[in-house]
C-alpha positions as CSV (number, residue, x, y, z in Angstrom):
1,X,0.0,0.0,0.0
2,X,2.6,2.4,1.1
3,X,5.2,1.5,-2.4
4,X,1.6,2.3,-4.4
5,X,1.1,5.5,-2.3
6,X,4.9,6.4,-2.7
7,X,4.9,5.0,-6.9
8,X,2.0,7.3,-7.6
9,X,2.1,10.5,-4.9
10,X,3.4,12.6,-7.9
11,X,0.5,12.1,-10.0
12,X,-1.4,12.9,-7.0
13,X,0.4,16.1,-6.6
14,X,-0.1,17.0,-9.8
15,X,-3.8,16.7,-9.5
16,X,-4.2,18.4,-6.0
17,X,-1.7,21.4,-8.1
18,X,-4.5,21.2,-10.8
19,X,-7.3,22.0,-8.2
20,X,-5.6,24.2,-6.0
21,X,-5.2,27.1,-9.2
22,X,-8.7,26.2,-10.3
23,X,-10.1,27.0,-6.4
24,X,-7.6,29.8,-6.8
25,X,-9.1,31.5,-9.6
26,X,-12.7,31.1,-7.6
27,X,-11.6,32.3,-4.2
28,X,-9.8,35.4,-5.6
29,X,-12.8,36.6,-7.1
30,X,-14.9,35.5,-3.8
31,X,-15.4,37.7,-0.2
32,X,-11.9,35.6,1.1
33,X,-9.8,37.1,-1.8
34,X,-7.6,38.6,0.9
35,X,-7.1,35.0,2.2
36,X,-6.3,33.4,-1.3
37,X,-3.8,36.1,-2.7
38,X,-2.0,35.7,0.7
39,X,-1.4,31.9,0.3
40,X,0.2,33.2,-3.5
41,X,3.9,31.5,-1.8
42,X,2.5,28.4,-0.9
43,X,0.6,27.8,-4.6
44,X,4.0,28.6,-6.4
45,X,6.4,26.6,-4.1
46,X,3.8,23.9,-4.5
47,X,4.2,24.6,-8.2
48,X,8.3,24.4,-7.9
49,X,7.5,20.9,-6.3
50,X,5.4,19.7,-8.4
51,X,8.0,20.4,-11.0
52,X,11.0,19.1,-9.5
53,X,8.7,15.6,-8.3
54,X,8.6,15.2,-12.5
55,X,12.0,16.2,-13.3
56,X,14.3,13.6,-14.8
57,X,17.3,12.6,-15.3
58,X,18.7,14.3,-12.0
59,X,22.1,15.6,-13.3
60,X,24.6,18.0,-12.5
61,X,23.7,19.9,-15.5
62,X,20.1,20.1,-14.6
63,X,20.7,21.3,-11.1
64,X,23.2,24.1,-12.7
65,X,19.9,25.3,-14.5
66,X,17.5,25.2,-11.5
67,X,20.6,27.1,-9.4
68,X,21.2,29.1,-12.6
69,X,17.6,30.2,-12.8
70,X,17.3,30.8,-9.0
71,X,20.3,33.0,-8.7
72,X,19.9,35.3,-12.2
73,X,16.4,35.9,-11.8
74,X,16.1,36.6,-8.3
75,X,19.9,38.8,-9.0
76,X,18.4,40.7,-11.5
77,X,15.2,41.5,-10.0
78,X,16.9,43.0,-7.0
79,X,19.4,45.3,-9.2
80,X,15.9,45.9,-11.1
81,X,14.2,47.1,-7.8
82,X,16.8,48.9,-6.4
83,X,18.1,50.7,-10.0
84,X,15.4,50.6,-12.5
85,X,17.4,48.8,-14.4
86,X,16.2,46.4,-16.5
87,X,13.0,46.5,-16.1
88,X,12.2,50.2,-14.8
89,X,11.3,51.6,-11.4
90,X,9.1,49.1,-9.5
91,X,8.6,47.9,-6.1
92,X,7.4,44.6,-4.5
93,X,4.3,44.2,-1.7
94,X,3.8,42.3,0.9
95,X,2.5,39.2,-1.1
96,X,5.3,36.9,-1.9
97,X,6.9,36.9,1.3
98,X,10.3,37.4,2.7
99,X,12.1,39.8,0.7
100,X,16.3,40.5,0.6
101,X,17.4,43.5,-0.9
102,X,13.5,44.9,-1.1
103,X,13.0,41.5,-3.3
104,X,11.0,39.0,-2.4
105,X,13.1,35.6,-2.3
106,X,10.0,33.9,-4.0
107,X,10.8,36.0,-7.3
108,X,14.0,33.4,-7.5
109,X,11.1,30.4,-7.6
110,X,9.0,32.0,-10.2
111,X,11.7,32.6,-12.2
112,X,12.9,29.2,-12.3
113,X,9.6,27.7,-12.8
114,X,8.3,30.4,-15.6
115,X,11.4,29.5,-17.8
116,X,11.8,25.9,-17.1
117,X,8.0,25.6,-18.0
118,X,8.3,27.3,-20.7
119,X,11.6,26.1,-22.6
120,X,10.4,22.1,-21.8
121,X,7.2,22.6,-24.1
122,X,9.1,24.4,-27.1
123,X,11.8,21.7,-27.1
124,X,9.1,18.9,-26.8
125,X,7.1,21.1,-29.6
126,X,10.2,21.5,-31.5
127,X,12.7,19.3,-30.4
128,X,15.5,20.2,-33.2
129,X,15.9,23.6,-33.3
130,X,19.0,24.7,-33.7
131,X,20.2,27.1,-30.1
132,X,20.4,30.1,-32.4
133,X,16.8,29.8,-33.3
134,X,15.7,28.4,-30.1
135,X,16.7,31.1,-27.8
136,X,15.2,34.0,-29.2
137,X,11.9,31.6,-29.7
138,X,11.7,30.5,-26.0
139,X,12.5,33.6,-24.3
140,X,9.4,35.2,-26.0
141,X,7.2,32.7,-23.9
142,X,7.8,33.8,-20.1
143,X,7.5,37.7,-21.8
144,X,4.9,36.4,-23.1
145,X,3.3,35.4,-19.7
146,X,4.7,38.3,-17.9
147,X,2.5,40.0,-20.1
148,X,-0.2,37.9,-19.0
149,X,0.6,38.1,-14.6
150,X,1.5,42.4,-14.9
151,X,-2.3,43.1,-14.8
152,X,-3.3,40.7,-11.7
153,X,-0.7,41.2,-9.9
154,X,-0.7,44.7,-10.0
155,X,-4.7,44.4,-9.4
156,X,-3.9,42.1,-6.0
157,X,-0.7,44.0,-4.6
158,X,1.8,41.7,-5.2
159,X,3.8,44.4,-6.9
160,X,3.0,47.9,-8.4
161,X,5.1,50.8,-11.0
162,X,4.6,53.8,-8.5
163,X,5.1,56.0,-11.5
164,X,3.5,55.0,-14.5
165,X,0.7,52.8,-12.9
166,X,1.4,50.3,-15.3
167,X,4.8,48.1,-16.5
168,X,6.6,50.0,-19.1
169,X,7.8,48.8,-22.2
170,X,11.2,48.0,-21.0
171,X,9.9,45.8,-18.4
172,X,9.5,43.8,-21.4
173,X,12.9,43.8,-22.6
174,X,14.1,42.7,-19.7
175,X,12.1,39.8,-19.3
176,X,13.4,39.2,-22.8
177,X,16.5,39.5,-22.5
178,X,17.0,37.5,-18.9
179,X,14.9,34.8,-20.7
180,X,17.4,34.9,-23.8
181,X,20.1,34.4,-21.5
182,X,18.1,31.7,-19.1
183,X,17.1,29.9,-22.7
184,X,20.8,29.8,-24.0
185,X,21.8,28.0,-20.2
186,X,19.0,25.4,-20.4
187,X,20.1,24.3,-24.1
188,X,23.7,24.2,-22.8
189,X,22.8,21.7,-19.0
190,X,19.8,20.1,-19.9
191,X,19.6,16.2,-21.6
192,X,17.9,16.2,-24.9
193,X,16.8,13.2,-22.8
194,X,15.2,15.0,-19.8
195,X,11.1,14.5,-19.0
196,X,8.9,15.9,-17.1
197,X,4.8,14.9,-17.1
198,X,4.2,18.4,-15.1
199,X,5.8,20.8,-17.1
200,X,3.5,21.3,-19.7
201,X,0.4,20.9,-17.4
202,X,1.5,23.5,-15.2
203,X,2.3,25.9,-18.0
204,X,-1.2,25.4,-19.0
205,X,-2.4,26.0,-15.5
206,X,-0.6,28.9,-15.4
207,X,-1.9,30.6,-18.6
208,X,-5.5,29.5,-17.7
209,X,-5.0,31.5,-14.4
210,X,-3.7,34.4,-15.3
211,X,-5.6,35.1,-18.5
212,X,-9.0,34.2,-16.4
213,X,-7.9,36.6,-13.8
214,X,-6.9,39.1,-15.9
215,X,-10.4,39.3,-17.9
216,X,-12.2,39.7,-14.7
217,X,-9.7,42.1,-13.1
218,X,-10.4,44.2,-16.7
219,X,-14.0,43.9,-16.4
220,X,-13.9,45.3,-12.7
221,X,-14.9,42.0,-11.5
């Protein structure tokens, strides 16, 4: 009972992941909103799990990318908050927890699971493209979803642009260009050989959620 439990606890997770955005989505637009955008941590380290439950082959050149990840986008977003630079002047809320350096340390996770997300679905969609046309490909898909997240999570208080109200367009290149950078290090550790069942799924959740949100949050819901 137990090996069963243990053999299968991944595809469990995956499913309790599935219904914890979908209750998400509901309780954000409910009377406990305040309540469900706090627990905003917990749903993406739950996310990171999930993702690193599915993840194989374990390698050293896998684990450089998730350290990779970790390190230049949580580095860059605190030069970003405390320069401007890349992305333009911006500062976090209370929402995602700790912070270092006016940065919350949960920026490091999203990061890592944005970009791994989204550069496992173009090599499975795509499997032989060369890195010079891969790069610039994948690192328009978490600038793509950043596009997606600015308007809820500026809605919700997770962060906000004190001077323009809304990201500006170099917020954009700077996603780019971190992606573009994050894309050339995960053609250069990870196996042509690696898997993982959640990645897509969780890209998909992600998308769902944000574009969902982002209707209502347009529509003053």
């Amino acid at each position: 009972m137990i090996q069963k439990l243990t053999q299968h606890s991944p595809h469990l997770l995956l499913g309790f992941c599935t219904a914890v955005y979908l209750f998400g989505v509901a309780g954000m637009l409910s009377p406990a909103q305040p309540w469900f955008v706090s627990q905003t941590p917990m749903s993406l380290l739950l996310s990171y799990l999930t993702l690193l439950l599915f993840h194989t082959p374990h390698t050293r050149g896998s684990t450089a990318y998730f350290l990779s990840a970790f390190a230049l986008g949580f580095g860059i977003e605190v030069v970003g908050v405390n320069t401007g630079w890349p992305f333009g002047h911006y500062e976090y809320g209370s929402v995602l927890g700790p912070k270092v350096a006016g940065t919350p340390l949960m920026l490091g996770i999203n990061w890592t699971l944005v970009t791994y997300c989204s550069f496992y679905a173009l090599d499975r969609l795509l499997p032989k493209l060369p890195l010079l046309a891969f790069a610039p490909l994948a690192a328009a898909l978490p600038t793509a979803l950043d596009y997606l997240i600015e308007p809820v999570a500026i809605h919700f208080g997770m962060w906000q642009w004190p001077s323009t109200g809304l990201p500006p367009l170099e917020n954009y290149a700077g996603w780019y260009a971190t992606s573009l950078l994050l894309a050339i290090v995960w053609r250069l550790t990870m196996l042509p050989a690696t898997q993982n069942r959640a990645a897509v799924p969780l890209l998909g959740l992600q998308v769902a959620f944000f574009m969902i949100l982002g209707l209502m949050v347009r529509a003053n819901v």
